[in-house]
C-alpha positions as CSV (number, residue, x, y, z in Angstrom):
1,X,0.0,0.0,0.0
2,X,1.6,3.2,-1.0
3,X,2.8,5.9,1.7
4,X,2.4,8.8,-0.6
5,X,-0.6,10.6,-1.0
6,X,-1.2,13.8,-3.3
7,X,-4.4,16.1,-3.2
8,X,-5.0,17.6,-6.5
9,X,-8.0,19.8,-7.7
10,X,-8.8,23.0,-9.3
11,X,-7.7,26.1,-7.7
12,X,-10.1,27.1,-4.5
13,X,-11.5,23.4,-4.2
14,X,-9.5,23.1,-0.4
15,X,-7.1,21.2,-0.8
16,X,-4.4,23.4,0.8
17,X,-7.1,23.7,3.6
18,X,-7.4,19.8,3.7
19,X,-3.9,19.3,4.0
20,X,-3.6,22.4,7.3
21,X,-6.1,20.8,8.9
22,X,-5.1,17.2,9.0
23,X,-1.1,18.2,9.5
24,X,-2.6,20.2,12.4
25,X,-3.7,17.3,14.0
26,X,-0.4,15.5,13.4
27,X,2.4,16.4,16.3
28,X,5.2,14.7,15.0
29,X,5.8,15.9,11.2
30,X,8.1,17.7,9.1
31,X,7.3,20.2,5.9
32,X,5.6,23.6,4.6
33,X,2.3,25.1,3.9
34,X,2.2,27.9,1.3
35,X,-0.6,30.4,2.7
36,X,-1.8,33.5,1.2
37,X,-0.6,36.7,1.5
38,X,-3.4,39.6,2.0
39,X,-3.6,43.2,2.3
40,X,-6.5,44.8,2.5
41,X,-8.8,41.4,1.6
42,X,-7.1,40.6,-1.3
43,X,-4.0,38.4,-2.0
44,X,-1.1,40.3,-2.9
45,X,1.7,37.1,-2.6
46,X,2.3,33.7,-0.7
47,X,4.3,32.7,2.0
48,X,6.0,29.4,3.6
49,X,4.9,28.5,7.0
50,X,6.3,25.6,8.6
51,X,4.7,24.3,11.7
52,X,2.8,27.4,12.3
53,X,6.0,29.8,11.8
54,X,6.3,32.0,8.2
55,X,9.8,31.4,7.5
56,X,9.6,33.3,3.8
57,X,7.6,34.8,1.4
58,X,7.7,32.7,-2.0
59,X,5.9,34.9,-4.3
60,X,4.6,38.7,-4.3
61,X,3.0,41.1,-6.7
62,X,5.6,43.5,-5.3
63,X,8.6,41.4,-5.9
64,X,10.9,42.3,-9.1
65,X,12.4,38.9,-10.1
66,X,12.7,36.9,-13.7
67,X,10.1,34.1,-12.5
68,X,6.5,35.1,-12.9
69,X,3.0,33.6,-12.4
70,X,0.5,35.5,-13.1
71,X,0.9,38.9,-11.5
72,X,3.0,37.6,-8.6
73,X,7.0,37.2,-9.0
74,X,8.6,34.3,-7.2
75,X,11.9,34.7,-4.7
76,X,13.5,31.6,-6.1
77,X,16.7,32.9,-4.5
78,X,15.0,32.9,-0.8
79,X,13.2,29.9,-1.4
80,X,15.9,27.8,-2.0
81,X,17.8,29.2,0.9
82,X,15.7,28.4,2.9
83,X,15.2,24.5,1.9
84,X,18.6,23.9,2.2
85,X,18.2,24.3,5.3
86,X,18.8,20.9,7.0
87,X,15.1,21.4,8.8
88,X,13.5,20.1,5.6
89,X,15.8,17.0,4.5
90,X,16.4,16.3,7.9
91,X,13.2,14.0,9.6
92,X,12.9,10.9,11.5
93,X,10.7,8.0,11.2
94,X,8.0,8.7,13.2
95,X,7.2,11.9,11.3
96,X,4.7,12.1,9.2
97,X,6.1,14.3,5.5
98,X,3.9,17.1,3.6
99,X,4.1,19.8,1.1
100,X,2.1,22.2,-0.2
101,X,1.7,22.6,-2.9
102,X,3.4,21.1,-5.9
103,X,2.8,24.0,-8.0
104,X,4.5,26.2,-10.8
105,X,5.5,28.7,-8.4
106,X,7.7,26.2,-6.0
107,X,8.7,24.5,-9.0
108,X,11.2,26.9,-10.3
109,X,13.4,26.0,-7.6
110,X,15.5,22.9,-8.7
111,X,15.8,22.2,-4.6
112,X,12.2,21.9,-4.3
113,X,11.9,19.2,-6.6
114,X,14.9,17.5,-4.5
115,X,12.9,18.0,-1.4
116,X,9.9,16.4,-3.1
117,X,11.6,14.0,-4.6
118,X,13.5,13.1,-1.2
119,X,10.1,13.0,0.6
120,X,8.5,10.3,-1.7
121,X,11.4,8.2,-1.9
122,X,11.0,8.5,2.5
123,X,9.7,5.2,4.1
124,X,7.3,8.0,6.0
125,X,3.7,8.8,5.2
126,X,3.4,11.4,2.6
127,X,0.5,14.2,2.5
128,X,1.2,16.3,-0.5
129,X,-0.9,19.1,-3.1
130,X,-0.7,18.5,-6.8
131,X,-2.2,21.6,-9.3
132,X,-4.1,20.4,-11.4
133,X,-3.7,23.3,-14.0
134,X,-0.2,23.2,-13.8
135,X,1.2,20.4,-15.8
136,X,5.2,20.0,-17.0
137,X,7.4,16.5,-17.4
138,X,8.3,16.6,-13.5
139,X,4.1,16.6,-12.1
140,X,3.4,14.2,-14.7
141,X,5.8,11.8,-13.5
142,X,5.0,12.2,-10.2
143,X,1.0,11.2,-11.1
144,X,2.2,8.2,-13.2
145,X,4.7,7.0,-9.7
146,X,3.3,3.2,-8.8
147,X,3.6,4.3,-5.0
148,X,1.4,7.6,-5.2
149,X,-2.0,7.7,-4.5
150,X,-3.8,11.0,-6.4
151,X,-6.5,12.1,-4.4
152,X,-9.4,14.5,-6.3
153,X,-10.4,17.1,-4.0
154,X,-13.9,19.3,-4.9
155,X,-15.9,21.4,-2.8
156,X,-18.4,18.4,-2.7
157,X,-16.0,15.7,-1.0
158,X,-14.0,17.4,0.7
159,X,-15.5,16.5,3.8
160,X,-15.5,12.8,3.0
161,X,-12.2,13.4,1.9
162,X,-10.9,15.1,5.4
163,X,-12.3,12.0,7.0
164,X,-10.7,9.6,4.8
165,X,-7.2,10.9,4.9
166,X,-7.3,11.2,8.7
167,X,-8.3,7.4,9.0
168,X,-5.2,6.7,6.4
169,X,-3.1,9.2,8.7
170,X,-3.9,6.9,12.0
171,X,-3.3,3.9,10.7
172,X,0.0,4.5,8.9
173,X,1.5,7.3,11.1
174,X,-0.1,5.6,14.6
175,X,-1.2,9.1,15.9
């Protein structure tokens, strides 16, 4: 039974939601979220939080670098200082591993794929996000892995979904 689990779905569905509240529950465990960035009530960048502490900003609309998505520009450069920081490729086998997200903005940094590549290859449980509108040689061979499970998140399931990874959560990670 595979140990690596990716929640895909379109932008907004909650998968990134999903994924905070079931690492939440989870006390021993090792990774990043990727959270919005607001002023005023609207999203102006993203930032890396790591067990509940923003250790950079990824992307911003404010930013002046050579990696764009959409309006926001992506810190590469901070970004992959701060993964190579030992905290990331540095775990031990009782934590449980997630990212988030697999996206176009974290995958311009050649580190990050390192880190995700290290993290499937881990004998740990695996919680991971997958865009599904972003699609390049690297995502699609991560979807075509034999020991990944591709979970489809929409507004509908997501419930049934939060339910269903928590029970995969206890029995693999024994929380």
């Amino acid at each position: 039974m595979p140990n690596n689990y990716l929640l895909t779905g379109q932008p907004r569905c909650g998968k990134s939601t999903l994924l905070e509240r079931i690492v939440a529950e989870i006390p021993q465990k090792q990774g990043f979220l990727t959270k919005e960035v607001l002023r005023g009530g609207k999203r102006i960048g993203f930032s890396v939080v790591s067990n509940g502490n923003p250790i950079c900003t990824l992307a911003h609309v404010d930013f002046i670098t050579d990696f764009e998505v959409s309006k926001y520009y992506v810190d590469v450069q901070g970004f992959e200082w701060v993964l190579n920081e030992p905290l990331f490729f540095q775990y031990t086998p009782e934590q449980v591993l997630y990212l988030d997200e697999i996206g176009q903005m974290q995958l311009f940094s050649p580190t990050f794929k390192k880190l995700v590549r290290n993290y499937l290859d881990a004998p740990n449980l695996f919680l991971g996000t997958l865009s599904a509108v972003y699609h390049n040689n690297f995502t699609k061979a991560l979807r075509k892995r034999s020991d990944v499970t591709i979970l489809e998140v929409t507004p509908g399931n997501r419930e049934d979904m939060y339910h269903e990874l928590w029970e995969i959560v206890q029995k693999k990670a024994l929380v």
